[in-house]
N, C-alpha and C positions, 0 to 999 in steps of 0.2 A: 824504238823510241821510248823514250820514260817518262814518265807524269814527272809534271813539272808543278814545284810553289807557286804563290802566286809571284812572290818576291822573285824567285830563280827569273819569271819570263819577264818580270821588270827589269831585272837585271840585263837580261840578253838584249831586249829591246832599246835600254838605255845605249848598250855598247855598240850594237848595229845600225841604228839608223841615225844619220848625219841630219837631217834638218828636222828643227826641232818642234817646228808644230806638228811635224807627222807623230812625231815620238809622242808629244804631249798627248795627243788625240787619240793614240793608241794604250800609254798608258791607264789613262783614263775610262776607254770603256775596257781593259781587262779590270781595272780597281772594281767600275760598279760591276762586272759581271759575274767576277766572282765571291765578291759581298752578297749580291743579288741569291746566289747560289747557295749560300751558305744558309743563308734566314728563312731561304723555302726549305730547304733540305730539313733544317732544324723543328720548322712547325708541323711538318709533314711528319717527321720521327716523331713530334710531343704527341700529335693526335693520333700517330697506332698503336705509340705506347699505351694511352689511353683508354683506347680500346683494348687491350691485350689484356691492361688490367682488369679491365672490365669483363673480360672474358672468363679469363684465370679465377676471379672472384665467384662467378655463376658455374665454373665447371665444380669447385670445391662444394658449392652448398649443393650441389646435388648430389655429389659422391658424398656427405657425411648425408643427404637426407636418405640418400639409399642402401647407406651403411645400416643407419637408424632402422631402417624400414625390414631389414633383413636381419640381423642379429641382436636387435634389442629385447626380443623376448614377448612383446606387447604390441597387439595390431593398431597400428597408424590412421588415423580418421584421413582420410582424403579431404584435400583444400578444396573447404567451400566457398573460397574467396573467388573464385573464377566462374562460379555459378552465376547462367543468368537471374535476373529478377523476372519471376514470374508472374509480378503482376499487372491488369490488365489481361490475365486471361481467363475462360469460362469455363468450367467444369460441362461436359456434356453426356446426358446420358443416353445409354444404348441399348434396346434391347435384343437378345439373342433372339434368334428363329429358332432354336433348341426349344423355348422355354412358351413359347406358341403353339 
């Protein structure tokens, strides 16, 4: 059996069935169904394209930071952007048992 257009099962549908509100009613939910189908189909592809890009984006800057990081010649200071803030906390001192 072959996937069918939508127009092909309009088509079929028009030439098969004799009374015409069945046809109409039938036409009609193939129309919205496969509209329906097409516009989720479509939003669901725009947001994994989306993401793919977004993926594909972060896989590259890390292969050039780690390109960078291994054959540029010159040691890389590590991101201290990720570092928590350390304040709010107290220095404490300790003394060794050594040193008693």
């Amino acid at each position: 059996m072959a996937k069918k257009t939508k127009e092909e099962l309009k088509k079929t549908i028009d030439e098969s069935i004799e009374d015409v509100d069945k046809k109409l009613a039938m036409l009609e939910d193939i129309e919205d169904s496969v509209d329906q189908k097409d516009v989720i189909e479509k939003s669901k592809f725009d947001e994994l394209e989306s993401k793919f890009n977004d993926l594909t984006s972060k896989y590259q800057d890390l292969q050039t930071k780690y390109h960078d990081r291994f054959f540029s010649g010159e040691p890389v200071a590590p991101d201290t952007s990720k570092i928590e803030d350390t304040e709010g906390l107290q220095e404490v001192n300790y003394i060794d048992i050594k040193e008693i």
